[in-house]
C-alpha positions in Angstrom: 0.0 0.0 0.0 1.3 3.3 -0.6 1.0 6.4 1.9 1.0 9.6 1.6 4.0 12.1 2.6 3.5 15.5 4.8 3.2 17.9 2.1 2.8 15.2 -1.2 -0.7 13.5 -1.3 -1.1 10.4 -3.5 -1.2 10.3 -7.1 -5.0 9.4 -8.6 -3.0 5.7 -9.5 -1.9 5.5 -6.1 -5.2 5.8 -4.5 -6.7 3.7 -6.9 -3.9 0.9 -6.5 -4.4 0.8 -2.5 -8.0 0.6 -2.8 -7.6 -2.8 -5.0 -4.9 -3.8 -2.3 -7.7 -2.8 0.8 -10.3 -5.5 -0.8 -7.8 -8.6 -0.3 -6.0 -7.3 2.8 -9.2 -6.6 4.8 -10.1 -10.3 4.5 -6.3 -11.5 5.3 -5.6 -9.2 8.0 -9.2 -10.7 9.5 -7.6 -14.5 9.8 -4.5 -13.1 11.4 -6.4 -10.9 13.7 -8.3 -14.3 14.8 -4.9 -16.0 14.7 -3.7 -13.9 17.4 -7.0 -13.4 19.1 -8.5 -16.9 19.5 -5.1 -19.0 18.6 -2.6 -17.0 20.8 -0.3 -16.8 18.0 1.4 -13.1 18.5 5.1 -15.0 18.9 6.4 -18.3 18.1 6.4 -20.8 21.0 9.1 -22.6 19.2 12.7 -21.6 18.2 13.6 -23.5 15.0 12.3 -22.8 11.3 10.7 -26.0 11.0 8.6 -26.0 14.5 7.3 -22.4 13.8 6.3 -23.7 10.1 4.5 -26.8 11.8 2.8 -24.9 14.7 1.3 -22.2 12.0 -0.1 -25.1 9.8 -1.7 -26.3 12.5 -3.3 -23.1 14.4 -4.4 -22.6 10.5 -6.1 -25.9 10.0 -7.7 -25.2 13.8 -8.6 -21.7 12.2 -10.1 -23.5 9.3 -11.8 -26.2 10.9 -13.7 -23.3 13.0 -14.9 -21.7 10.1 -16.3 -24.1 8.5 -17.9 -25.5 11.9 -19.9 -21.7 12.2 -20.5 -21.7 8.4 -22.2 -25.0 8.5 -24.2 -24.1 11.8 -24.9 -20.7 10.2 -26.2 -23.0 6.7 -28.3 -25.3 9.0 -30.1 -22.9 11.0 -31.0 -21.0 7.8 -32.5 -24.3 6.5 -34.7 -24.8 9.2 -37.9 -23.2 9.4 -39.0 -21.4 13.0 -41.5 -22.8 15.2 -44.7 -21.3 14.3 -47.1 -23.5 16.9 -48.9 -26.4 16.3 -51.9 -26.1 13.4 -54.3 -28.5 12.9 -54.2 -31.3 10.3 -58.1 -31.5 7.9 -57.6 -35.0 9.5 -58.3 -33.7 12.8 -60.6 -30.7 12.2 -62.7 -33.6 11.4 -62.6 -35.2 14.2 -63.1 -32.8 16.3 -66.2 -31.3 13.9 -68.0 -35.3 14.7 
Protein backbone atom coordinates (compact mmCIF):
# COMPACT_ATOMS: atom_id res chain seq x y z
CA UNK A 1 0.00 0.00 0.00
CA UNK A 2 1.31 3.28 -0.62
CA UNK A 3 0.96 6.36 1.93
CA UNK A 4 0.99 9.64 1.61
CA UNK A 5 3.99 12.07 2.61
CA UNK A 6 3.55 15.50 4.83
CA UNK A 7 3.17 17.89 2.11
CA UNK A 8 2.78 15.18 -1.17
CA UNK A 9 -0.65 13.50 -1.27
CA UNK A 10 -1.15 10.42 -3.52
CA UNK A 11 -1.23 10.31 -7.05
CA UNK A 12 -4.96 9.37 -8.63
CA UNK A 13 -3.05 5.70 -9.49
CA UNK A 14 -1.90 5.51 -6.06
CA UNK A 15 -5.23 5.81 -4.52
CA UNK A 16 -6.72 3.68 -6.92
CA UNK A 17 -3.86 0.91 -6.51
CA UNK A 18 -4.40 0.80 -2.55
CA UNK A 19 -7.99 0.60 -2.79
CA UNK A 20 -7.58 -2.81 -5.03
CA UNK A 21 -4.91 -3.83 -2.26
CA UNK A 22 -7.72 -2.84 0.78
CA UNK A 23 -10.33 -5.46 -0.78
CA UNK A 24 -7.79 -8.60 -0.30
CA UNK A 25 -6.00 -7.27 2.77
CA UNK A 26 -9.22 -6.57 4.79
CA UNK A 27 -10.12 -10.35 4.52
CA UNK A 28 -6.33 -11.47 5.33
CA UNK A 29 -5.59 -9.19 8.01
CA UNK A 30 -9.18 -10.69 9.50
CA UNK A 31 -7.56 -14.50 9.84
CA UNK A 32 -4.46 -13.07 11.35
CA UNK A 33 -6.37 -10.92 13.71
CA UNK A 34 -8.33 -14.26 14.77
CA UNK A 35 -4.94 -16.02 14.67
CA UNK A 36 -3.69 -13.92 17.43
CA UNK A 37 -7.05 -13.44 19.06
CA UNK A 38 -8.53 -16.92 19.47
CA UNK A 39 -5.07 -19.04 18.64
CA UNK A 40 -2.61 -17.03 20.79
CA UNK A 41 -0.33 -16.80 18.03
CA UNK A 42 1.39 -13.12 18.47
CA UNK A 43 5.12 -15.05 18.94
CA UNK A 44 6.39 -18.32 18.11
CA UNK A 45 6.42 -20.83 20.98
CA UNK A 46 9.06 -22.64 19.23
CA UNK A 47 12.67 -21.59 18.25
CA UNK A 48 13.60 -23.47 15.04
CA UNK A 49 12.34 -22.79 11.33
CA UNK A 50 10.69 -26.02 10.99
CA UNK A 51 8.61 -26.00 14.53
CA UNK A 52 7.29 -22.45 13.76
CA UNK A 53 6.32 -23.73 10.14
CA UNK A 54 4.45 -26.77 11.83
CA UNK A 55 2.75 -24.92 14.65
CA UNK A 56 1.35 -22.16 12.01
CA UNK A 57 -0.14 -25.13 9.83
CA UNK A 58 -1.68 -26.28 12.55
CA UNK A 59 -3.35 -23.13 14.45
CA UNK A 60 -4.40 -22.64 10.45
CA UNK A 61 -6.07 -25.95 10.00
CA UNK A 62 -7.75 -25.21 13.85
CA UNK A 63 -8.65 -21.73 12.21
CA UNK A 64 -10.11 -23.53 9.28
CA UNK A 65 -11.85 -26.18 10.86
CA UNK A 66 -13.73 -23.26 12.96
CA UNK A 67 -14.88 -21.68 10.14
CA UNK A 68 -16.32 -24.09 8.50
CA UNK A 69 -17.94 -25.49 11.85
CA UNK A 70 -19.92 -21.71 12.21
CA UNK A 71 -20.50 -21.68 8.43
CA UNK A 72 -22.19 -24.99 8.52
CA UNK A 73 -24.21 -24.05 11.75
CA UNK A 74 -24.91 -20.74 10.19
CA UNK A 75 -26.17 -22.98 6.70
CA UNK A 76 -28.28 -25.30 9.05
CA UNK A 77 -30.05 -22.86 10.98
CA UNK A 78 -31.04 -21.03 7.84
CA UNK A 79 -32.55 -24.27 6.53
CA UNK A 80 -34.75 -24.84 9.22
CA UNK A 81 -37.94 -23.24 9.35
CA UNK A 82 -38.99 -21.40 12.98
CA UNK A 83 -41.49 -22.84 15.20
CA UNK A 84 -44.70 -21.27 14.31
CA UNK A 85 -47.10 -23.48 16.87
CA UNK A 86 -48.88 -26.45 16.28
CA UNK A 87 -51.88 -26.12 13.44
CA UNK A 88 -54.28 -28.54 12.92
CA UNK A 89 -54.24 -31.27 10.27
CA UNK A 90 -58.10 -31.46 7.88
CA UNK A 91 -57.63 -35.04 9.54
CA UNK A 92 -58.27 -33.70 12.85
CA UNK A 93 -60.65 -30.69 12.20
CA UNK A 94 -62.73 -33.65 11.35
CA UNK A 95 -62.55 -35.23 14.24
CA UNK A 96 -63.06 -32.80 16.31
CA UNK A 97 -66.16 -31.35 13.89
CA UNK A 98 -67.98 -35.28 14.73
Amino acid sequence: MYKAARGRPLSPWQRKANKLISKSRYIVEQAFGTLKRRFSFFRASYMTRSKVEAQLILKAIAFNLVKALRQERCACSSREKPYKGYKKQKSDQKKTEN
